[in-house]
N, CA, C and O atoms as a Tinker XYZ file with bonds, in Angstrom:
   404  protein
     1  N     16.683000   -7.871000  -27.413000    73     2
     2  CA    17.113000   -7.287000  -28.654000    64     1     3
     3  C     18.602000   -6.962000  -28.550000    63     2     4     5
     4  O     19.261000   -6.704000  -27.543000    81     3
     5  N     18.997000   -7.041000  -29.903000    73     3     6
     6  CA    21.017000   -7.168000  -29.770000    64     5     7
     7  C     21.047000   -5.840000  -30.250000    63     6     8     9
     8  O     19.997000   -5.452000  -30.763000    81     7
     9  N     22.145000   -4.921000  -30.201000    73     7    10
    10  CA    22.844000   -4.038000  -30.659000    64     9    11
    11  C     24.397000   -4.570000  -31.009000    63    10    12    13
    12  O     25.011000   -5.344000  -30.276000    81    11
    13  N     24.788000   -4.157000  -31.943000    73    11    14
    14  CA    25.758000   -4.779000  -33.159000    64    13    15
    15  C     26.310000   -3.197000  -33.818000    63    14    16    17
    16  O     25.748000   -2.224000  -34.323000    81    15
    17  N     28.154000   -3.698000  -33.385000    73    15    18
    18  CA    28.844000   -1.901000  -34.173000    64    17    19
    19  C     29.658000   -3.140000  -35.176000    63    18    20    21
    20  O     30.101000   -4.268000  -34.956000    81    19
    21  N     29.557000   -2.101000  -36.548000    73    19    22
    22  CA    30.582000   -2.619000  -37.448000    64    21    23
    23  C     31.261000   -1.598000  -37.904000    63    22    24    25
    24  O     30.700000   -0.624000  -38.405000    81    23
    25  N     32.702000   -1.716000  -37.766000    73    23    26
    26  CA    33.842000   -0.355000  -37.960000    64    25    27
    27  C     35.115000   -0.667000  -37.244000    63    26    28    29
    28  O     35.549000   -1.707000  -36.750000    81    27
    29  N     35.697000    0.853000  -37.362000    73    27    30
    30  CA    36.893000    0.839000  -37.160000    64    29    31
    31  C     37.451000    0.628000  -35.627000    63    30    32    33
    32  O     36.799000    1.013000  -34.657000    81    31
    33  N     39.115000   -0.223000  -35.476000    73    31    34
    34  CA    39.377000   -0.918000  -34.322000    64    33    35
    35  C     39.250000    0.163000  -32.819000    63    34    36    37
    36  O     38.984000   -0.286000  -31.704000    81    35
    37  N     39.513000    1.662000  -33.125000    73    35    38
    38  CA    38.994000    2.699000  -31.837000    64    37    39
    39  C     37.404000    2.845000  -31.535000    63    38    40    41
    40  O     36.751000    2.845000  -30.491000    81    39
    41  N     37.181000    2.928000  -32.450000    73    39    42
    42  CA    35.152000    3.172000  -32.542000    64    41    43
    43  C     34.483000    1.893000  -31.746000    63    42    44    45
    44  O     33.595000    2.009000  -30.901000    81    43
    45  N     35.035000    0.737000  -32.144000    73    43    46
    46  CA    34.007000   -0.410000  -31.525000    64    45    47
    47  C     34.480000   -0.980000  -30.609000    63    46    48    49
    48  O     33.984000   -2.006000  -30.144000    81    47
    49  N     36.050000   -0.155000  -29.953000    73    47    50
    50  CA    36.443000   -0.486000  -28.621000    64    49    51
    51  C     35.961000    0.893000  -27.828000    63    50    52    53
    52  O     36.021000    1.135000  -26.623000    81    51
    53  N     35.488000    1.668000  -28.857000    73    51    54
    54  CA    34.421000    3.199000  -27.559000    64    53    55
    55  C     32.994000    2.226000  -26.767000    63    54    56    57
    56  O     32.651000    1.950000  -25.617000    81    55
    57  N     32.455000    1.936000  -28.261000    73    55    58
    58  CA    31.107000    1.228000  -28.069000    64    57    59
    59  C     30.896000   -0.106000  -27.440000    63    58    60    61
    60  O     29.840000   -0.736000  -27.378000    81    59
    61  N     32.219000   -0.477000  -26.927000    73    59    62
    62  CA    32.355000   -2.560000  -26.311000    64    61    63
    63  C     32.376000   -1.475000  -24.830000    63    62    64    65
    64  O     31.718000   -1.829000  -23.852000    81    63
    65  N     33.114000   -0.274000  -24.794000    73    63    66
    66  CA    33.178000    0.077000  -23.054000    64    65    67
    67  C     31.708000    0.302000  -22.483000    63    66    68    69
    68  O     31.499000    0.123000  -21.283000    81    67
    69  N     30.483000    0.774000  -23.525000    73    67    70
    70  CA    29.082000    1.246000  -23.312000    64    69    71
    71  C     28.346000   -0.703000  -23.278000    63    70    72    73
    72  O     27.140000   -0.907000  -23.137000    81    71
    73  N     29.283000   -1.749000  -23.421000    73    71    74
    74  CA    28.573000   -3.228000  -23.806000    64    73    75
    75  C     27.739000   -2.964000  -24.929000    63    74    76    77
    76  O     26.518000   -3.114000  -24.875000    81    75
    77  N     28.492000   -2.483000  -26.191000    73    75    78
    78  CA    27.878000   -2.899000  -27.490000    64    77    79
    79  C     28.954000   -3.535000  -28.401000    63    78    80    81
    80  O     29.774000   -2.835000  -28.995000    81    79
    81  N     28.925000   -4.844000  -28.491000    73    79    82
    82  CA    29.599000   -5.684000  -29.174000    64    81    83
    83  C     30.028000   -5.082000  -30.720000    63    82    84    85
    84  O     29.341000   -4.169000  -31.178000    81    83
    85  N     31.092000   -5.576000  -31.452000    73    83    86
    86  CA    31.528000   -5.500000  -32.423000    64    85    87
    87  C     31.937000   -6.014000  -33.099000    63    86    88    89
    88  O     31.995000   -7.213000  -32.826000    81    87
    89  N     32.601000   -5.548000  -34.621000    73    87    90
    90  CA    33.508000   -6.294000  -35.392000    64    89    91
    91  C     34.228000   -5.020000  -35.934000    63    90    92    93
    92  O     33.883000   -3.898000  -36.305000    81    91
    93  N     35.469000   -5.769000  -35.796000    73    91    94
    94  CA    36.637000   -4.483000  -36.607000    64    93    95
    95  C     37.145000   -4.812000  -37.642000    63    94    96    97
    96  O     38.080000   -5.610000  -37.712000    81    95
    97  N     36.372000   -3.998000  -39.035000    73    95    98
    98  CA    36.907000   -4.664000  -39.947000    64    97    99
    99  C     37.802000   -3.172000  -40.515000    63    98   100   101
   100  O     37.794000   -1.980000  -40.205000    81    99
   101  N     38.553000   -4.060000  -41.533000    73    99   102
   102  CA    39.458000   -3.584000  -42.369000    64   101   103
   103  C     39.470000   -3.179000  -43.651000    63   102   104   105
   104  O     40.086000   -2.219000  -44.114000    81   103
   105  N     38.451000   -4.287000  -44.467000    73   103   106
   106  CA    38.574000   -4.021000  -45.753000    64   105   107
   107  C     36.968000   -4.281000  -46.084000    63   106   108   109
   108  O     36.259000   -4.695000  -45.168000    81   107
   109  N     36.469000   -4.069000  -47.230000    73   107   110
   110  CA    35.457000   -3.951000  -48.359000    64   109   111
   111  C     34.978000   -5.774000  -47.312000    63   110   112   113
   112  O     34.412000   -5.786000  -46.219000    81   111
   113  N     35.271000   -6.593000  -47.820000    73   111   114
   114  CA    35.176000   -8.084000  -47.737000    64   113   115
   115  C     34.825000   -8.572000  -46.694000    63   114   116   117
   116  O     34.004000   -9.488000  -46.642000    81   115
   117  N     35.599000   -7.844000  -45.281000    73   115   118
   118  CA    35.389000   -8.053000  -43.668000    64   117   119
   119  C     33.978000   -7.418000  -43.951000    63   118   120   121
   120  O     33.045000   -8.218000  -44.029000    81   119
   121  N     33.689000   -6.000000  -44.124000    73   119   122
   122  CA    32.477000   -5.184000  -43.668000    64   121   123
   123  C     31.081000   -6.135000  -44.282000    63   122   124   125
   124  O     29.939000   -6.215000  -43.829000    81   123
   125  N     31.586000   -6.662000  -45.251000    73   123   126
   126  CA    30.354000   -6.998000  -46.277000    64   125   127
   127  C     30.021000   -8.744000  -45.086000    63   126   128   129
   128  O     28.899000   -9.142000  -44.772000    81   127
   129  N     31.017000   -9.250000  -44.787000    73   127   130
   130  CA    30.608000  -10.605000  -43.702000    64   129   131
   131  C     30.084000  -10.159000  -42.902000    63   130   132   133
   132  O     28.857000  -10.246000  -42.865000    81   131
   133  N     31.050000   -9.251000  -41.568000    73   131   134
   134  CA    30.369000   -8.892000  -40.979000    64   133   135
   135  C     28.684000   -8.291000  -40.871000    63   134   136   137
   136  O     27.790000   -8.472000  -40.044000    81   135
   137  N     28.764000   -7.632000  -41.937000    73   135   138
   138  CA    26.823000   -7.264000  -42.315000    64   137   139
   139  C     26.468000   -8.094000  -42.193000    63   138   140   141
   140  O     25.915000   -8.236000  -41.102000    81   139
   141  N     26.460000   -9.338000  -43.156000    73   139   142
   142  CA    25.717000  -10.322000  -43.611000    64   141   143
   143  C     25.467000  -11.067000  -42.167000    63   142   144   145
   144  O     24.383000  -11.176000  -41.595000    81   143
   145  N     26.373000  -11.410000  -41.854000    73   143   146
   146  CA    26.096000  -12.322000  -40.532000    64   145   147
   147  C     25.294000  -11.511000  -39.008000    63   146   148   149
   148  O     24.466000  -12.068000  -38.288000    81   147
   149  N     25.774000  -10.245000  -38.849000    73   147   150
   150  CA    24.791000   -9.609000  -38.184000    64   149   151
   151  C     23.626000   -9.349000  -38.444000    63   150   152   153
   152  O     22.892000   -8.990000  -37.523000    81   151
   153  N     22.982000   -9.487000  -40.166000    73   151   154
   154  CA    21.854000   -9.229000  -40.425000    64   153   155
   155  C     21.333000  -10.695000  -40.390000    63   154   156   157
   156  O     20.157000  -10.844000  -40.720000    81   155
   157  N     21.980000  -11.693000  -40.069000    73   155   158
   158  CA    21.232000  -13.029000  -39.783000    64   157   159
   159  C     20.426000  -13.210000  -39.072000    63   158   160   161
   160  O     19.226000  -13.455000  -39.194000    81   159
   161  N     21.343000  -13.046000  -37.937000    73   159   162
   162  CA    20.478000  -13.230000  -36.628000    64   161   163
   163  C     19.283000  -12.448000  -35.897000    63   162   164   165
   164  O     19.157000  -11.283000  -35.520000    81   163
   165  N     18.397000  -13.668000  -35.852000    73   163   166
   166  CA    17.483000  -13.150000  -35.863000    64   165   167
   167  C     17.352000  -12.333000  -34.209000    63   166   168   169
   168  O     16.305000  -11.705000  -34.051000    81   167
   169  N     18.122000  -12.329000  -33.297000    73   167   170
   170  CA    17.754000  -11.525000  -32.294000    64   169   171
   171  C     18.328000  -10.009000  -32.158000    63   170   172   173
   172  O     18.328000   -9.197000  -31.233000    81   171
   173  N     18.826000   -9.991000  -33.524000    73   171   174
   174  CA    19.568000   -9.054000  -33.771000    64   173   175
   175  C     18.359000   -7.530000  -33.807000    63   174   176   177
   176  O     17.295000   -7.628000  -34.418000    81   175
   177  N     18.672000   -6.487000  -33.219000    73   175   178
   178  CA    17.604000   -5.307000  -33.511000    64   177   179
   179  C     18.201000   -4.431000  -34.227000    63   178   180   181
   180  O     17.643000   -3.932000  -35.205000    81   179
   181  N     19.597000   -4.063000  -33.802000    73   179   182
   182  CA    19.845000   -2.904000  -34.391000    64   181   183
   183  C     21.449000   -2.959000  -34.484000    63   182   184   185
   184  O     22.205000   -3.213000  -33.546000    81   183
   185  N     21.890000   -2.607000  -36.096000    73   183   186
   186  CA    23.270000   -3.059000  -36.669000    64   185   187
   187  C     23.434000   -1.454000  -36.944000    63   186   188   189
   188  O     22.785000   -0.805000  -37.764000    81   187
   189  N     24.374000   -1.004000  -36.136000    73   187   190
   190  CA    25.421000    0.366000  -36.413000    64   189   191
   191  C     26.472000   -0.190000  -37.244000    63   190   192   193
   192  O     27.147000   -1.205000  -37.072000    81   191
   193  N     26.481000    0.695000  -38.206000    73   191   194
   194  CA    27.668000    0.613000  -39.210000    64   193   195
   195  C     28.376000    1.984000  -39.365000    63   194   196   197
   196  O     27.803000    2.912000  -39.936000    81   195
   197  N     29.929000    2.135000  -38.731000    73   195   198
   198  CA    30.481000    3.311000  -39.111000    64   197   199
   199  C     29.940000    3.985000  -40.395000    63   198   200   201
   200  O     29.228000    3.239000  -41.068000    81   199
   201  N     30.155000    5.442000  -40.962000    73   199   202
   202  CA    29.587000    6.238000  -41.668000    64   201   203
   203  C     31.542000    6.131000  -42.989000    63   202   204   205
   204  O     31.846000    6.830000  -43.956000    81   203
   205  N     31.969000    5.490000  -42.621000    73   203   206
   206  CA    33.460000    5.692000  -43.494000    64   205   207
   207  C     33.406000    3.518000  -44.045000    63   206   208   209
   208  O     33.724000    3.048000  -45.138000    81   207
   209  N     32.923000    2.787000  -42.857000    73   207   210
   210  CA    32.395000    1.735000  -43.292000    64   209   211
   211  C     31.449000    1.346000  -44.593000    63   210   212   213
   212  O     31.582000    0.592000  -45.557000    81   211
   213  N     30.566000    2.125000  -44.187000    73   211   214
   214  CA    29.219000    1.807000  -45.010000    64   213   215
   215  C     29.565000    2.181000  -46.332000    63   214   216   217
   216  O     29.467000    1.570000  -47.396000    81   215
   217  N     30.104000    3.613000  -45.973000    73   215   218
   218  CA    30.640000    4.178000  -47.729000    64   217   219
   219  C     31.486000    2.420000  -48.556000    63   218   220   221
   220  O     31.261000    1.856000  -49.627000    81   219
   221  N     32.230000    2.165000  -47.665000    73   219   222
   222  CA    32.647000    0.716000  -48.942000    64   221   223
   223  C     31.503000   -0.408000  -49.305000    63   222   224   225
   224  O     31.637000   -1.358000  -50.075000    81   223
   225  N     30.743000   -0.169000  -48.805000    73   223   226
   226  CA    29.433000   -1.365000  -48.781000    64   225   227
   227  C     28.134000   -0.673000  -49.540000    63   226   228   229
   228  O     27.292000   -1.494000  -49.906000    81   227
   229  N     27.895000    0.479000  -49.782000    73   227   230
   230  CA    26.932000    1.495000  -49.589000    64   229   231
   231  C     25.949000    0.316000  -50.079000    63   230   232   233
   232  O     25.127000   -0.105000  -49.265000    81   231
   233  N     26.010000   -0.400000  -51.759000    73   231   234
   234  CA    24.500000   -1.155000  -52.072000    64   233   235
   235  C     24.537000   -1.829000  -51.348000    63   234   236   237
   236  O     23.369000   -1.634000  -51.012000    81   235
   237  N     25.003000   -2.910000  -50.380000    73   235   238
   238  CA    24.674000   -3.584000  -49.668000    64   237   239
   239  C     23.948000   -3.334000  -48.061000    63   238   240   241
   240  O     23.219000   -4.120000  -47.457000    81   239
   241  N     24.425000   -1.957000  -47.619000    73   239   242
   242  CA    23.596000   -1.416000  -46.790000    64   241   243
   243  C     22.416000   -1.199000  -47.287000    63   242   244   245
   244  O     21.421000   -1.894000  -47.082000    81   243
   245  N     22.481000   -0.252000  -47.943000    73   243   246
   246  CA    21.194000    0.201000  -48.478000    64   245   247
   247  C     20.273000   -1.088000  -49.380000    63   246   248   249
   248  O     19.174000   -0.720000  -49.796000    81   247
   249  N     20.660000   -2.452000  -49.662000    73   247   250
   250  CA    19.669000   -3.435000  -49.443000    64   249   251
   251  C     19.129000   -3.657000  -48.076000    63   250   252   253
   252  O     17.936000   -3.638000  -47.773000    81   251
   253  N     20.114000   -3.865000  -47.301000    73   251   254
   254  CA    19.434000   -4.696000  -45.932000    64   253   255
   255  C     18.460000   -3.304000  -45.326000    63   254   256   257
   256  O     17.509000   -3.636000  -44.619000    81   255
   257  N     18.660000   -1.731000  -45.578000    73   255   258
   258  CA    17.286000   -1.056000  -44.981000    64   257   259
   259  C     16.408000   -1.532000  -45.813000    63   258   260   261
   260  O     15.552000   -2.195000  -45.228000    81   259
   261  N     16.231000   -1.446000  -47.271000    73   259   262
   262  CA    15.139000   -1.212000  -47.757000    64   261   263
   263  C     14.322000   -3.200000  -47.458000    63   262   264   265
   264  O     13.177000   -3.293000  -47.014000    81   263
   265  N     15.008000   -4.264000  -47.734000    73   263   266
   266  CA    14.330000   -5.156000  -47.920000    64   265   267
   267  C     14.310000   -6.179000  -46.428000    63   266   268   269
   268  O     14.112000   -7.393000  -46.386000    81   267
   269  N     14.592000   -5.202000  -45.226000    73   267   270
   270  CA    14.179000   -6.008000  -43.800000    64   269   271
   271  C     13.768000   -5.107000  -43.038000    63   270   272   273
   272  O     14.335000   -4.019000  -42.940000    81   271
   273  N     12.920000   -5.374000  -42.514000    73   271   274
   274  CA    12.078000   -4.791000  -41.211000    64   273   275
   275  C     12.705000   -4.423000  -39.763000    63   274   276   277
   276  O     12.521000   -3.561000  -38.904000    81   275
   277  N     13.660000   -5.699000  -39.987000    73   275   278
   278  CA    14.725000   -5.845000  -38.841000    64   277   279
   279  C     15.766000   -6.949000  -38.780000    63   278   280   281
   280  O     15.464000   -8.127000  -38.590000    81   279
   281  N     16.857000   -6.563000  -38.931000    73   279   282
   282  CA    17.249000   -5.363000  -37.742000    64   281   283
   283  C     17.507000   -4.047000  -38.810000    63   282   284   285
   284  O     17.689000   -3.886000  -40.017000    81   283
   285  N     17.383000   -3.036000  -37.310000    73   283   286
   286  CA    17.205000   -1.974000  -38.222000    64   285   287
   287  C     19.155000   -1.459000  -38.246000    63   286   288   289
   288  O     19.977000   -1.803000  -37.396000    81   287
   289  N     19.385000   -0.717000  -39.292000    73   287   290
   290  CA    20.755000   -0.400000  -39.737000    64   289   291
   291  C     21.073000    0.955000  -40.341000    63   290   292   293
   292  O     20.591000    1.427000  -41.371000    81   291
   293  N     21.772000    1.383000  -39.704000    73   291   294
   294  CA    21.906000    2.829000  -39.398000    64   293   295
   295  C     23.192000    2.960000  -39.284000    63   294   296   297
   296  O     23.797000    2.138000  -38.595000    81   295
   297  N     24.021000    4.209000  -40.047000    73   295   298
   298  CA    25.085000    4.716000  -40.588000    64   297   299
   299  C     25.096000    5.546000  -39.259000    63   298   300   301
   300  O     24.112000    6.022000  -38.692000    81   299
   301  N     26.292000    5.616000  -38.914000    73   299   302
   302  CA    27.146000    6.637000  -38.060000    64   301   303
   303  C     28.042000    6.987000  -37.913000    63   302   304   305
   304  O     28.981000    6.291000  -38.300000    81   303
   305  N     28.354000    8.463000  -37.172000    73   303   306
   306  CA    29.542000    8.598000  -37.478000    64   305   307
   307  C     30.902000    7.863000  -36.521000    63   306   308   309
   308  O     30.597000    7.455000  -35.400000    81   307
   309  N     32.102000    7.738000  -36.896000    73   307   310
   310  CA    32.963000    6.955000  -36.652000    64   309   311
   311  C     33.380000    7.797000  -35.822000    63   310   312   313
   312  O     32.672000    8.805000  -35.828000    81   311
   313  N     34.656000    7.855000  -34.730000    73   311   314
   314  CA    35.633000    8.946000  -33.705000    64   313   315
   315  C     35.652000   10.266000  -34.126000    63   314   316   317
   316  O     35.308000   11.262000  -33.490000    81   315
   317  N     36.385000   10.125000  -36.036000    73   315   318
   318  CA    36.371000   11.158000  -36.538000    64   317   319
   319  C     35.457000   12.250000  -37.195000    63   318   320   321
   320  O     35.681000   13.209000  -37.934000    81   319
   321  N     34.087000   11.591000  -36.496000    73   319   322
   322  CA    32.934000   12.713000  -36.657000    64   321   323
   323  C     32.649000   12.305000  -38.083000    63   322   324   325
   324  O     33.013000   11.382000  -38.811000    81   323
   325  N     31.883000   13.319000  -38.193000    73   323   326
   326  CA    30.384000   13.009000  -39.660000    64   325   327
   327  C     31.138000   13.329000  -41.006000    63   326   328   329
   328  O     31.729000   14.408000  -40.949000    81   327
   329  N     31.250000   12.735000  -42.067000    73   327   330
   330  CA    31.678000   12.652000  -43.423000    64   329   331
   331  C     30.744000   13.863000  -43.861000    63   330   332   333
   332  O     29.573000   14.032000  -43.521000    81   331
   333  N     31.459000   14.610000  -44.628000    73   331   334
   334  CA    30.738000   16.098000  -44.846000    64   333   335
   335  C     30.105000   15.386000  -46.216000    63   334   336   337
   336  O     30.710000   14.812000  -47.122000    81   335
   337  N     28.407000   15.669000  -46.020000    73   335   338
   338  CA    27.474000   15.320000  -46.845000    64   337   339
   339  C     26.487000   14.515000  -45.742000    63   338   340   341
   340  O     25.265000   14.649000  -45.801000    81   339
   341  N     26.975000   13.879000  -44.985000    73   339   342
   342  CA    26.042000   12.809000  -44.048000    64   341   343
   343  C     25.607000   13.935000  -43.014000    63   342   344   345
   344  O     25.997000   15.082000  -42.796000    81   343
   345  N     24.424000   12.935000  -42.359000    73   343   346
   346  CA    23.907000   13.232000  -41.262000    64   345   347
   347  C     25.001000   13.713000  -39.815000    63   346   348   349
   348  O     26.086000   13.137000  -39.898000    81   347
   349  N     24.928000   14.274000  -39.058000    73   347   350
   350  CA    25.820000   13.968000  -37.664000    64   349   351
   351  C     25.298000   13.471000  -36.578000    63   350   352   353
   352  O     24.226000   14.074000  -36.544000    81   351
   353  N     25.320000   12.682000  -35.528000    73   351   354
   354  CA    24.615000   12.270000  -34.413000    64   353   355
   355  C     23.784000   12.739000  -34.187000    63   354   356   357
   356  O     22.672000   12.289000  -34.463000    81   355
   357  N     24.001000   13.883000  -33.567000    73   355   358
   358  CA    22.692000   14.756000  -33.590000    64   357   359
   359  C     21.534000   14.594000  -34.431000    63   358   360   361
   360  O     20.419000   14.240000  -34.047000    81   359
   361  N     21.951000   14.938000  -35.849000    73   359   362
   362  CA    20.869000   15.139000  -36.587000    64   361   363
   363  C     20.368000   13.500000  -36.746000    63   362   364   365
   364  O     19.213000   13.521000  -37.172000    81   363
   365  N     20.801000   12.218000  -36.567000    73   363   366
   366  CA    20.601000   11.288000  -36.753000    64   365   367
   367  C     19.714000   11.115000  -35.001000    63   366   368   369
   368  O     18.654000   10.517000  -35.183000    81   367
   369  N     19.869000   11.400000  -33.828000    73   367   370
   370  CA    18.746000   11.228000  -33.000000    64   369   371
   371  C     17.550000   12.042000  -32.977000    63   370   372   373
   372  O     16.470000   11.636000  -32.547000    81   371
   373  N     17.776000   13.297000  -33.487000    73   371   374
   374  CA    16.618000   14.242000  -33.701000    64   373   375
   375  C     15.842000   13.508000  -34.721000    63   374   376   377
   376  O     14.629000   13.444000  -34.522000    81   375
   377  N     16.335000   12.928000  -35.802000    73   375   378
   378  CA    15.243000   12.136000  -37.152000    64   377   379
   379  C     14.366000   11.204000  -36.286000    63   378   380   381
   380  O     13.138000   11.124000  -36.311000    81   379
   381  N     15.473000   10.324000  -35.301000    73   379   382
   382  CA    14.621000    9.302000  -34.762000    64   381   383
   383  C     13.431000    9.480000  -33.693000    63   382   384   385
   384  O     12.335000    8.999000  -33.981000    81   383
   385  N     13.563000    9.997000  -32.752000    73   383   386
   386  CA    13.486000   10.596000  -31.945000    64   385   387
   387  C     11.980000   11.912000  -32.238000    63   386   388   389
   388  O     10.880000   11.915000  -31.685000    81   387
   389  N     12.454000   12.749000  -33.151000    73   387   390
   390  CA    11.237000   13.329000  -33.544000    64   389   391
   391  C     11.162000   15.101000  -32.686000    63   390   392   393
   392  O     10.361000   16.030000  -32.574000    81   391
   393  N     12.193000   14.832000  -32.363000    73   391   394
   394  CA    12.254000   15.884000  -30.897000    64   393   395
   395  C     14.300000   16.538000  -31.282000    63   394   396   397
   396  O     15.382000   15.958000  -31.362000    81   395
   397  N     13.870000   17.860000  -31.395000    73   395   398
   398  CA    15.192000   18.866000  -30.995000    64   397   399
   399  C     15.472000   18.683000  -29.422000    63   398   400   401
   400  O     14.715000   18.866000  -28.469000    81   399
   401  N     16.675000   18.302000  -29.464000    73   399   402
   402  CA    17.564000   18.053000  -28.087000    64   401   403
   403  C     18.562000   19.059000  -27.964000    63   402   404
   404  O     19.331000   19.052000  -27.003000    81   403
């Protein structure tokens, strides 16, 4: 199973030092390829999309959760921490997870 970051050029050079591959995009147009083509592949499991990313894409994220099984795609936060209204790491492994850490 693949893990896949889409975001900004500091964030997915944090996540390439942990060996989770990326794409650094820039604009509306990059983020929306990049999705598309990470949601291709089929060995793909799980597509992180910065939380300042996704905001330019939002219907198009929020197609690929609701109408695929997998890979699964999940908003996070970018260097500069959680967009006030979103989830924060934390609260995004406690959802998954099921368990206060």
């Amino acid at each position: 199973m693949k893990i896949f970051l889409i975001g900004d050029e500091i964030t997915v050079l944090g996540y390439s030092l942990a060996g989770i591959p990326g794409a650094v995009v820039d604009d509306k147009e990059e983020a929306a390829k990049a999705l598309k083509e990470a949601t291709s592949d089929p060995d793909m499991g799980i597509v992180l999309v910065t939380q300042p990313v996704a905001s330019e894409i939002q219907p198009l994220i929020d197609d690929a959760k609701l109408k695929r099984a997998t890979p699964i795609v999940l908003e996070i936060p970018d260097r500069n921490g959680t967009i006030e209204g979103r989830e924060s790491a934390l609260d995004i492994v406690r959802r998954l997870i099921g368990i206060k850490v």
